[in-house]
C-alpha positions in Angstrom: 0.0 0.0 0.0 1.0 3.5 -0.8 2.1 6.0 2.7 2.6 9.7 2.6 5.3 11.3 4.9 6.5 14.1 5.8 10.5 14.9 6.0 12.4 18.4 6.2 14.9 20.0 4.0 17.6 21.9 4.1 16.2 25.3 4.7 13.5 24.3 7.1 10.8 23.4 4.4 7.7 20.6 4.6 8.3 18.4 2.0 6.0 15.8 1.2 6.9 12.1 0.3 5.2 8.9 -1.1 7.0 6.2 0.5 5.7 2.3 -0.2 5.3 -0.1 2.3 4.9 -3.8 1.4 1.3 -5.3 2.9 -1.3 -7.8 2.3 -3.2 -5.9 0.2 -4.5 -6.5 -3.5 -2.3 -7.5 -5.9 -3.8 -5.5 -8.7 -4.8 -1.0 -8.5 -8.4 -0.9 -9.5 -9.9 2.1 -10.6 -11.0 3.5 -7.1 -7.3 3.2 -6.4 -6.0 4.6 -9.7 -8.1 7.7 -8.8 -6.9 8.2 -4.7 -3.5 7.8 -5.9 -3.8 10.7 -8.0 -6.3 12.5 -5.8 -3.3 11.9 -3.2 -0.6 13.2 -5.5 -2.2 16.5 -5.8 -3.3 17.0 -2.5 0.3 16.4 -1.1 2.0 18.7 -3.9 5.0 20.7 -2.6 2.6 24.2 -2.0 6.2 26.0 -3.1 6.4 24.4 -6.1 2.8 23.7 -7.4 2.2 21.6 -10.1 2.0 23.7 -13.1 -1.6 24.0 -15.4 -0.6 22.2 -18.1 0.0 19.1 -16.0 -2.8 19.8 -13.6 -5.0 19.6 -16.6 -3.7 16.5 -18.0 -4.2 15.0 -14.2 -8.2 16.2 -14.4 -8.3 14.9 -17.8 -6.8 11.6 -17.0 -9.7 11.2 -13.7 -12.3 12.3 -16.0 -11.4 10.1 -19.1 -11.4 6.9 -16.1 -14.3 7.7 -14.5 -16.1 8.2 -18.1 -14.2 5.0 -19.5 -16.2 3.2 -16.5 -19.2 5.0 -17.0 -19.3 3.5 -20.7 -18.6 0.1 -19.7 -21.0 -0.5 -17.6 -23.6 1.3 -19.7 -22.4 -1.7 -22.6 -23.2 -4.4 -20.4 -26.7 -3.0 -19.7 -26.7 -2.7 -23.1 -25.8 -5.9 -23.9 -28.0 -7.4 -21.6 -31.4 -5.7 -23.0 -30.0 -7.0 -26.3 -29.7 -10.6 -25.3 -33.0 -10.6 -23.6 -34.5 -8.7 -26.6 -33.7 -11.8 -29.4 -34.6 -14.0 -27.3 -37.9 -12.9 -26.9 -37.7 -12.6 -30.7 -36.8 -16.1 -31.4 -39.1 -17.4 -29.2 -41.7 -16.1 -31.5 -40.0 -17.4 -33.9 -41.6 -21.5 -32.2 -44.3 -22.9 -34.9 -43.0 -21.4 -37.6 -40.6 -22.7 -40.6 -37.1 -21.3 -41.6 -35.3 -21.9 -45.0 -32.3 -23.2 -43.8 -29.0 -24.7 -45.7 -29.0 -28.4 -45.7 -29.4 -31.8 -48.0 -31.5 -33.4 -45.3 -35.4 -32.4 -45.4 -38.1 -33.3 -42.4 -41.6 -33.1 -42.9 -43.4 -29.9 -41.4 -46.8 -30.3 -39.1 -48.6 -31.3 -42.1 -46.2 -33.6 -43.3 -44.7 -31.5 -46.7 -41.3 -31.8 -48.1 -40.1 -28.4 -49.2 -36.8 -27.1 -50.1 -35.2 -24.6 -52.3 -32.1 -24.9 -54.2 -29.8 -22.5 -56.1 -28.5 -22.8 -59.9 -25.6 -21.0 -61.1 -27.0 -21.3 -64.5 -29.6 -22.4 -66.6 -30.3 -26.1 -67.1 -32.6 -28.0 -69.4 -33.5 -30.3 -67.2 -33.1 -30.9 -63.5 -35.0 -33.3 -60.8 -34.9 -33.2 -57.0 -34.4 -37.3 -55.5 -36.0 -37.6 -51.6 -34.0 -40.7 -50.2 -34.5 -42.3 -47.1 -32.0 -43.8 -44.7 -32.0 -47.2 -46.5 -30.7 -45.4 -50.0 -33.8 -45.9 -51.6 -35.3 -43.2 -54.0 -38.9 -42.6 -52.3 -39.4 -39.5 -54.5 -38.5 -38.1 -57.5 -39.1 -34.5 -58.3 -38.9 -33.4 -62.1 -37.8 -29.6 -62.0 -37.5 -29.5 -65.5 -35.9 -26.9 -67.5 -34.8 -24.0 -65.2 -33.3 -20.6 -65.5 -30.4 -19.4 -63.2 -31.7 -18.8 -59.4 -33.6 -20.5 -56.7 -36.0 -22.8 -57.8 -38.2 -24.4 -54.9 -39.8 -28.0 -55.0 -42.2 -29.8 -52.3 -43.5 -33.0 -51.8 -46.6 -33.9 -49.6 -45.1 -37.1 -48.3 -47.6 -39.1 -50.2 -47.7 -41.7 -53.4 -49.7 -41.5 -56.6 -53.0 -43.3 -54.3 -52.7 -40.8 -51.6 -51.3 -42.9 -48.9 -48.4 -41.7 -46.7 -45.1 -43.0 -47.3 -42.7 -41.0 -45.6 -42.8 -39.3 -42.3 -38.8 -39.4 -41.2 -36.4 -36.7 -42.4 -35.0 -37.5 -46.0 -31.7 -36.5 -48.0 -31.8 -34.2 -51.0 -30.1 -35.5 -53.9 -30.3 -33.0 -57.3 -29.5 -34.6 -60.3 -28.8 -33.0 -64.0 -27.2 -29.6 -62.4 -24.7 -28.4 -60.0 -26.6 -26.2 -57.3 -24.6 -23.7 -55.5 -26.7 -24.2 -52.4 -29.7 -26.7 -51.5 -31.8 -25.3 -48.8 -34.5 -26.9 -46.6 -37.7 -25.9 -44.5 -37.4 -26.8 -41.2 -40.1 -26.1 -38.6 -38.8 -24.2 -35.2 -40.2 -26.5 -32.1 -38.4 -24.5 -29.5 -35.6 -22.2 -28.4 -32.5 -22.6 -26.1 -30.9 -19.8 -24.6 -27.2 -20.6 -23.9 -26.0 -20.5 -20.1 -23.2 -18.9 -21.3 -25.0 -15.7 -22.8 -24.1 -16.3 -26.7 -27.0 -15.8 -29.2 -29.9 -18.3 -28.8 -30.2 -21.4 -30.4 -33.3 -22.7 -32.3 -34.3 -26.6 -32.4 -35.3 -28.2 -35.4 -36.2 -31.7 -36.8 -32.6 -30.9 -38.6 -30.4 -29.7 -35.4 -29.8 -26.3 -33.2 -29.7 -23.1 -35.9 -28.6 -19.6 -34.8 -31.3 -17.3 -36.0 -29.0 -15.5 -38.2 -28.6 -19.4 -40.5 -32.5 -18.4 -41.5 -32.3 -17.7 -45.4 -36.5 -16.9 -45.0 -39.1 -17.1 -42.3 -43.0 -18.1 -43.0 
């Protein structure tokens, strides 16, 4: 810890000293003592030889900037935490509905459609989306035929040519006759996780955990 004493010179004059002592105190100056040591410094100033303007002013501006530099901080954090509590409010609105996500795998919404989206480069003249199951077999084929450059969106209803369900499990995306630049599925939003460790909020999907910025559309 930091001492002040008091000693006299030659001709019979106070002067003031900082001495150090060693203690058990912390081993780190925080800001409160950043700011008595200088309060300290100026109150203990020889009185014959007083610190000049100039550096009287860089010692206010120094206690000012600190105090203002703390001031900011914690005005971030508040910040910060009306932000975090803010999307996740958002995303929890966000539960019911669908988001276009990346992905090859597609899971059937509430009433059990396919749908997905994917992205040509270029124009083909002829294209089809395959749905296969876990097994390898083909339980869908989609004919896209010929398409110009951009996304082109297909869906399926999960059903065959007599109307009967035959596919209710998530399913791989296989595009055959171009070379998408991106496939894209829907993915319905059942719920929302909020990291314990404060980073952005996850939301839970037949397909995995998405941030909300990984949405490419909401509906």
């Amino acid at each position: 810890m930091s001492a002040i004493s008091t000693s006299t010179d030659a001709a019979g004059l106070s002067v003031y000293n900082a001495t150090s002592t060693v203690g058990t105190g912390k081993s780190e100056m925080g800001q409160a003592d950043f700011l008595r040591l200088l309060t300290a410094q100026m109150q203990t100033q020889d009185p014959f030889a007083p610190v000049d303007n100039a550096e009287m002013v860089s010692q206010m501006a120094t206690i000012t900037n600190s105090s203002g530099i703390a001031e900011m901080n914690a005005n971030l954090t508040s910040i910060k935490e009306q932000l975090t509590g803010s999307r996740l409010g958002d995303a929890a609105s966000w539960i019911g509905k669908s988001m276009l996500v990346q992905s090859n795998i597609a899971a059937p919404d509430a009433t059990g459609m396919y749908a997905g989206q994917i992205t040509l480069p270029a124009a083909v003249d002829g294209a089809s989306v395959d749905l296969v199951d876990a097994s390898g077999n083909v339980v869908k084929s989609i004919d896209l035929g010929s398409q110009q450059a951009g996304d082109v969106t297909f869906y399926w209803d999960g059903k065959n040519d007599a109307g009967d369900t035959v596919a209710t499990s998530t399913l791989q995306v296989k595009v055959n006759g171009a070379s998408p630049s991106k496939v894209a599925t829907w993915a319905t939003i059942a719920a929302v996780q909020s990291p314990a460790d404060g980073s952005s909020s996850k939301l839970i999907t037949a397909l995995g955990s998405y941030s909300p910025s990984d949405a490419l559309s909401l509906m």
